[in-house]
One Martini backbone bead per residue (centre of mass of N, CA, C, O) as a GRO file, in nm:
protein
  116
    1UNK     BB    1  14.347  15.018  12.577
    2UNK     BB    2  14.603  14.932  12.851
    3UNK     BB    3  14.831  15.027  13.051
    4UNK     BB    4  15.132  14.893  13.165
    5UNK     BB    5  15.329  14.810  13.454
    6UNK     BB    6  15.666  14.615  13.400
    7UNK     BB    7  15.831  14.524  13.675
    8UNK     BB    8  16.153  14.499  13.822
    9UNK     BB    9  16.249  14.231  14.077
   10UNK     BB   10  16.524  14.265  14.313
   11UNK     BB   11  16.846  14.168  14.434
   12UNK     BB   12  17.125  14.337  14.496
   13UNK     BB   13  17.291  14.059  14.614
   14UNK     BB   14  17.241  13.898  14.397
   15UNK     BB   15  17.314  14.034  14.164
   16UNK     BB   16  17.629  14.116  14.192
   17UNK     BB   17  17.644  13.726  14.152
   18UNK     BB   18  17.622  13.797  13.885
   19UNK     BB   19  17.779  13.722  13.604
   20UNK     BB   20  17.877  13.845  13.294
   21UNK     BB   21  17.770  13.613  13.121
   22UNK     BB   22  17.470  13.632  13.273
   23UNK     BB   23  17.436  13.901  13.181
   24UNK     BB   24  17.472  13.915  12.855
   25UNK     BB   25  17.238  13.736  12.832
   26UNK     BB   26  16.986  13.921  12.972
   27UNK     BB   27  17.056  14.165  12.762
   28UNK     BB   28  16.989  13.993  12.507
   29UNK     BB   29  16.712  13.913  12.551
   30UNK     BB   30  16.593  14.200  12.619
   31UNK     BB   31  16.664  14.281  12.334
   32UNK     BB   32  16.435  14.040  12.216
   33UNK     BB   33  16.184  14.186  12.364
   34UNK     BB   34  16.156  14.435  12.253
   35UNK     BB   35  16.165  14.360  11.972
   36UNK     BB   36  15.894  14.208  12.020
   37UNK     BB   37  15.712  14.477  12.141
   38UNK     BB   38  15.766  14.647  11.905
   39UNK     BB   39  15.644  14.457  11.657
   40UNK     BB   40  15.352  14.456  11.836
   41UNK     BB   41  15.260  14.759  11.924
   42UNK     BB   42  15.346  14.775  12.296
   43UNK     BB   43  15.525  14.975  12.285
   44UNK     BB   44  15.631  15.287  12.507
   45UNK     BB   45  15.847  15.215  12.759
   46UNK     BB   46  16.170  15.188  12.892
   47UNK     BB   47  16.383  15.107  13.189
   48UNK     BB   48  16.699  15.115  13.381
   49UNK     BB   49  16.831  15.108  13.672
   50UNK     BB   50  16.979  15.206  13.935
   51UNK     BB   51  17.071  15.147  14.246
   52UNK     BB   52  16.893  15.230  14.525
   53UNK     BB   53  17.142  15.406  14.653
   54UNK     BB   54  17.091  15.650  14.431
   55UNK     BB   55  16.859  15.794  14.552
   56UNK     BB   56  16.582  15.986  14.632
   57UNK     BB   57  16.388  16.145  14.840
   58UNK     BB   58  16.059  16.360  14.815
   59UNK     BB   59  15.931  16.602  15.062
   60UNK     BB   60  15.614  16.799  15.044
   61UNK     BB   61  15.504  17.004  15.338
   62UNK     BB   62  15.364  17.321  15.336
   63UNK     BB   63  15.627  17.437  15.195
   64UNK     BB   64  15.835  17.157  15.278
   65UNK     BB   65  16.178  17.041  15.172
   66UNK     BB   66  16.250  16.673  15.170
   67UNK     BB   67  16.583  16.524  15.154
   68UNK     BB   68  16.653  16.166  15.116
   69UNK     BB   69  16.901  15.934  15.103
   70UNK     BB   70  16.793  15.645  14.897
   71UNK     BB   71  16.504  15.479  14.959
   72UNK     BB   72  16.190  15.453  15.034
   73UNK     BB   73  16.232  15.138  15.101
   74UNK     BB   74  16.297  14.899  15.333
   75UNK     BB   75  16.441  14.674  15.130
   76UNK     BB   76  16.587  14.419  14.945
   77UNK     BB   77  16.404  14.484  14.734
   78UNK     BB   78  16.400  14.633  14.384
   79UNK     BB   79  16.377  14.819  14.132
   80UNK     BB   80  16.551  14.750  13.818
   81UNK     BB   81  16.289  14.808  13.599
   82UNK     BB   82  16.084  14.872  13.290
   83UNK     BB   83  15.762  14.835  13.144
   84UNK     BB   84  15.547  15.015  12.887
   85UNK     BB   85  15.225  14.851  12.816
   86UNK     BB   86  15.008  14.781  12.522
   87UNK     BB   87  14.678  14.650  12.591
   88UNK     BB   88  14.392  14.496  12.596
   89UNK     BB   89  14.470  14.326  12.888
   90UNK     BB   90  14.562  14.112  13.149
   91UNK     BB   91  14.645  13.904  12.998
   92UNK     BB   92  14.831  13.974  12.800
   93UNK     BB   93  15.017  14.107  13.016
   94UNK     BB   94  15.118  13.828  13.140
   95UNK     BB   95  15.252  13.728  12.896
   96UNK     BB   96  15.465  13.925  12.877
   97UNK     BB   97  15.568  13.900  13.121
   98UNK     BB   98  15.670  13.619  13.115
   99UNK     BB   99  15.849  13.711  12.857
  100UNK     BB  100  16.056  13.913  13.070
  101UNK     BB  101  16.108  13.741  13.270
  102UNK     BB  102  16.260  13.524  13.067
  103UNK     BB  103  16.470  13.765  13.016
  104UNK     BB  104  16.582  13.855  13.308
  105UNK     BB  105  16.528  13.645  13.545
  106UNK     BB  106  16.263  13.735  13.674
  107UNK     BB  107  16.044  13.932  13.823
  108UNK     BB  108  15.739  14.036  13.760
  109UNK     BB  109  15.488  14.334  13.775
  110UNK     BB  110  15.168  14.366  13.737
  111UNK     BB  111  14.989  14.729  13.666
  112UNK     BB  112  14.759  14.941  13.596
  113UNK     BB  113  14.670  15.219  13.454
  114UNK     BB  114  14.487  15.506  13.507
  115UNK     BB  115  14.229  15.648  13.412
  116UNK     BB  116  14.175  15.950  13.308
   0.00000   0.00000   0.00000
């Protein structure tokens, strides 16, 4: 079995403009996701982001560390939330990520996690 990692990528300005309503919806999906992820024995971890202007980056060389505050990439989209899950193989992963996506109503990047 293999982890990966089912990252939620989205616009924090298109976010914004989700009504109440339809943040509703996707939080009662996502939560209807997560129970059929842990039913199936595949839920490792997961967990939803503060907005990206939340971050701080740490850069530590030569025991010199600065810390910047923002996100480290300066792009529209950012990780708003993730899943970690153990699955056979990256077909399975595939699939729960599209059922991921249909329950966040965004994107998800599937990625495996390297062997120890």
């Amino acid at each position: 079995m293999t982890q990966y990692l089912l990252s939620v990528h989205g616009n924090e300005e298109s976010e914004a403009a989700v009504t109440p309503e339809a943040m509703q919806r996707m939080y009662k999906q996502v939560d209807i996701f997560n129970g059929e992820a842990k039913a199936a024995g595949i839920w490792v971890f997961a967990g939803g982001l503060h907005p990206a202007a939340t971050a701080t980056v740490v850069r530590s060389t030569d025991g010199n560390v600065v810390t910047t505050d923002g996100p480290y990439l300066e792009t529209r989209e950012h990780i708003g939330g993730f899943w970690v899950i153990e699955v056979a193989d990256l077909d399975a992963a595939l699939e729960w990520a599209a059922k991921g996506s249909a329950a966040c109503e965004g994107a998800v990047e599937v990625r495996p996690f390297q062997s120890e």
